[in-house]
ROBA-355334 format. One record per residue (C-alpha): chain; x, y, z. Coordinates in steps of 0.5 Angstrom, whole numbers. Example, Ala and Ser with C-alpha at 12.3 -4.5 7.8 and 13.67 -1.06 7.14 Angstrom:
2
+------+-------+-------+-------+
: unit :    c1 :    c2 :    c3 :
+------+-------+-------+-------+
:    A :    25 :    -9 :    16 :
:    A :    27 :    -2 :    14 :
+------+-------+-------+-------+
This chain:
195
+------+-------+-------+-------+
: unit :    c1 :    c2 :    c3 :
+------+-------+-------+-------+
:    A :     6 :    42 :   -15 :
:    A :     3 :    47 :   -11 :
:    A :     5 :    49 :    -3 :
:    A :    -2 :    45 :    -1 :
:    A :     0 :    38 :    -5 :
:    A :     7 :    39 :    -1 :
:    A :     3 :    42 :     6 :
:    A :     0 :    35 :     5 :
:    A :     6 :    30 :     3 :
:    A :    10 :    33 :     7 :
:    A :     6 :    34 :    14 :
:    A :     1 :    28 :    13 :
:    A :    -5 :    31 :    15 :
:    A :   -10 :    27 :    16 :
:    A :   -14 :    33 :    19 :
:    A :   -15 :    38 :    13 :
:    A :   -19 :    44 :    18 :
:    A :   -10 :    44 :    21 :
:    A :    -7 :    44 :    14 :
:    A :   -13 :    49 :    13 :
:    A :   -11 :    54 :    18 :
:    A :    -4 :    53 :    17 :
:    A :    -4 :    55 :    10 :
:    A :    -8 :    61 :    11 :
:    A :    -2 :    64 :    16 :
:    A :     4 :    61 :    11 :
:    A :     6 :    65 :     6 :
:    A :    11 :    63 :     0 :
:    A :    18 :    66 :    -1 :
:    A :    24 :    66 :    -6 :
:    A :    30 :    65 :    -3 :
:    A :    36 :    68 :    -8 :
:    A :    43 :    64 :    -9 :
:    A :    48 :    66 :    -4 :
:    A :    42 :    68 :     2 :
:    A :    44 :    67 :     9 :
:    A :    37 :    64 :    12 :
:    A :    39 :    62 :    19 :
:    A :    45 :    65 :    22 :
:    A :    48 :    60 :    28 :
:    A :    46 :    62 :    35 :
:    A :    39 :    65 :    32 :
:    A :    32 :    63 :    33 :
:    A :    29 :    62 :    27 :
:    A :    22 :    65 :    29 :
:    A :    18 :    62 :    22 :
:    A :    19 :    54 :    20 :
:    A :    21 :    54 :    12 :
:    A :    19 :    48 :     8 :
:    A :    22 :    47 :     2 :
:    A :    17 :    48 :    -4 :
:    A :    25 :    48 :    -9 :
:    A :    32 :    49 :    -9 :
:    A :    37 :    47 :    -5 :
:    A :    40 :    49 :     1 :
:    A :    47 :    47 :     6 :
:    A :    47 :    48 :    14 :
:    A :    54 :    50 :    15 :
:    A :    59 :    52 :    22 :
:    A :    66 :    54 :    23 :
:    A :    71 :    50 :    25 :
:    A :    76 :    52 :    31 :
:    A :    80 :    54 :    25 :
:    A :    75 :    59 :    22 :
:    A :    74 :    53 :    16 :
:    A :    67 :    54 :    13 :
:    A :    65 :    46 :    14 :
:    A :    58 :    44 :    10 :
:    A :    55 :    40 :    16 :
:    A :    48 :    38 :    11 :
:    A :    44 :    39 :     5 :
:    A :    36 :    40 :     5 :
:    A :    34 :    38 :    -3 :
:    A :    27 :    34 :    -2 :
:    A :    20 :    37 :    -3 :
:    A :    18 :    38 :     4 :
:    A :    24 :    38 :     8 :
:    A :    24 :    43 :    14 :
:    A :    30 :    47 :    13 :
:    A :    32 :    49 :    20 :
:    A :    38 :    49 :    25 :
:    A :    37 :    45 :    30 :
:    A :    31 :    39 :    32 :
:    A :    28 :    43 :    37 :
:    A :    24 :    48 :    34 :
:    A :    24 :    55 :    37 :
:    A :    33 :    54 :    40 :
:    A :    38 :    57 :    38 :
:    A :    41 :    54 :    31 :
:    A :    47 :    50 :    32 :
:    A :    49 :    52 :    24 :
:    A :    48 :    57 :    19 :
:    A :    43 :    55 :    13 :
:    A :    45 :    58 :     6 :
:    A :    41 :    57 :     0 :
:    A :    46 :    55 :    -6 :
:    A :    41 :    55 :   -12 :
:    A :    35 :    60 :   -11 :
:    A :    31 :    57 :    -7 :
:    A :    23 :    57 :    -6 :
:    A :    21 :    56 :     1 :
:    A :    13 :    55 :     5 :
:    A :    14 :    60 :    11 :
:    A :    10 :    58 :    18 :
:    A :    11 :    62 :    24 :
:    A :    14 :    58 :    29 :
:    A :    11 :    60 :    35 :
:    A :     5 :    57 :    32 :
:    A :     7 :    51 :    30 :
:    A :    10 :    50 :    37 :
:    A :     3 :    52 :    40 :
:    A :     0 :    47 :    36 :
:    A :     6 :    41 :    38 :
:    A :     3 :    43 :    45 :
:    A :    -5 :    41 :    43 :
:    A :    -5 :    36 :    37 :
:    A :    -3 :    30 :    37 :
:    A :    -2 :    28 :    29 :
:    A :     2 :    34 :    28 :
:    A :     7 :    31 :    35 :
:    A :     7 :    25 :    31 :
:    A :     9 :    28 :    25 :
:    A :    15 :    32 :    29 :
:    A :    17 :    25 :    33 :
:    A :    17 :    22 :    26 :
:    A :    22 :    28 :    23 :
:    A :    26 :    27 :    29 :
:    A :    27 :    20 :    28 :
:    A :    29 :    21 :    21 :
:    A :    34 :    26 :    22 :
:    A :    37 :    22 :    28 :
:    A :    38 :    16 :    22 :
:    A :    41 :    21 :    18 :
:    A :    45 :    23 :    23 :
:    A :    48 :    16 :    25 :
:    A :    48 :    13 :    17 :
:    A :    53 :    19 :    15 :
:    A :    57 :    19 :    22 :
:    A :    59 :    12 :    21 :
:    A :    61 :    13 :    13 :
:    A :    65 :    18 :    16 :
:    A :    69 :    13 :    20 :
:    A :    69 :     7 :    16 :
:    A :    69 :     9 :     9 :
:    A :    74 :    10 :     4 :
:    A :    73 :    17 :     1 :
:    A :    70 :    13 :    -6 :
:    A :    65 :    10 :    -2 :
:    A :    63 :    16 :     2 :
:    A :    63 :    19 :    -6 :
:    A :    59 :    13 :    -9 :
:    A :    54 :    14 :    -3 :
:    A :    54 :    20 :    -4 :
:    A :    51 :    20 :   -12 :
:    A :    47 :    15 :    -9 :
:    A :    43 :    19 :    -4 :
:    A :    43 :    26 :    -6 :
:    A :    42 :    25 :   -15 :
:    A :    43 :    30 :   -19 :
:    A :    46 :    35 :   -14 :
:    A :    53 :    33 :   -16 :
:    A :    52 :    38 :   -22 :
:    A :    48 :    43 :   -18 :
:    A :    53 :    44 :   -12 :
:    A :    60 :    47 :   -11 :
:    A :    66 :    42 :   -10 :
:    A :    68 :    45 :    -5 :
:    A :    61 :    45 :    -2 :
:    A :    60 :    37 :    -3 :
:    A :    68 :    36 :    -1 :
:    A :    67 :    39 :     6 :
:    A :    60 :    34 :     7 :
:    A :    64 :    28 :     6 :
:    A :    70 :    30 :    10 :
:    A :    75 :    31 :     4 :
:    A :    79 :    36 :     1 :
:    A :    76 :    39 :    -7 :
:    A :    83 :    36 :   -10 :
:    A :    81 :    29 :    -8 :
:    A :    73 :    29 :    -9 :
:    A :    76 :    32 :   -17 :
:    A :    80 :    26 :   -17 :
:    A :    75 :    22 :   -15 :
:    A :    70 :    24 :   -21 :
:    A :    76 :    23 :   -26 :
:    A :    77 :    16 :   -23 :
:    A :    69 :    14 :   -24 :
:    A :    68 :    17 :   -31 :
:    A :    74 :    13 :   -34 :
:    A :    72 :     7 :   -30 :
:    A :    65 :     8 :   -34 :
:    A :    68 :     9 :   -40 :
:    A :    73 :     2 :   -39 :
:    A :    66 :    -1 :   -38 :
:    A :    63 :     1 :   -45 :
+------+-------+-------+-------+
């Protein structure tokens, strides 16, 4: 899939001559395994778009433990560290596979918030989604056992529990890496008792 197919899923531009124009000042990156794209208190002055890989946010807490606070792995995420374009990151955003991103320059991006409607649409959308996000995994925080939070995440994020550390996904879903193990021994017997 070319970065045009993902510009175009991704923005849902009903206005070519601005995809036009935005592909013509984004460039293509790789982004190798273990590279810190966006350290937290930074501004991020490009808007990466991921094209592949996966990426995780992350911050420390008040005792200095790494806490995966999110994960971007679907074609056409937005790969930043806080909802408002051009502030201060709140986390640090590291690729955990190498990762290709579509870079924009964000002061462009916020000029064309400022003047055209589908693209404010577009942002308003994306926040929407990152809010209910938010609250879906705040609640399964609270209220779920940690085999239903596992469970919910083998369910929304596929595939990733064979690209992604334990250590990374235990922290995501507040849990240690000894009680994630034993979750997955604990579903991989109950599959095989079900055969």
């Amino acid at each position: 899939m070319s970065a045009r197919d993902i510009l175009m899923g991704a923005f849902l531009f009903s206005d070519p001559q601005m995809m036009e124009k935005l592909l013509k000042i984004s460039k293509t990156e790789l982004i190798p395994k273990g590279s810190i794209l966006v350290e937290s208190g930074e501004r991020q002055t490009l808007l990466p778009i991921l094209l592949n890989g996966i990426f995780r946010g992350f911050l420390l807490d008040a005792e200095g433990r790494d806490i995966t606070d999110c994960f971007a792995c679907r074609r056409g995420d937005a790969v930043v560290g806080c909802n408002a374009p051009g502030e201060p990151s709140f986390i640090s955003i590291e690729a955990i596979t190498d990762c290709e991103v579509l870079l924009l320059p964000m002061d462009t991006v916020l000029e064309q918030l400022n003047t055209d409607l589908t693209l404010m649409r577009l942002y308003n959308h994306y926040l929407w989604e990152a809010l209910s996000r938010h609250w879906e995994e705040k609640v399964l925080m609270h209220r779920c056992s940690a085999m239903q939070r596992y469970r919910w995440f083998l369910r929304n994020y596929p595939g990733m529990i064979d690209s992604v550390s334990n250590k990374h996904i235990a922290s995501f879903l507040g849990m240690t890496p000894v009680t994630l193990s034993r979750l997955r021994r604990q579903l991989r017997e109950e599959v095989t008792e079900k055969r």
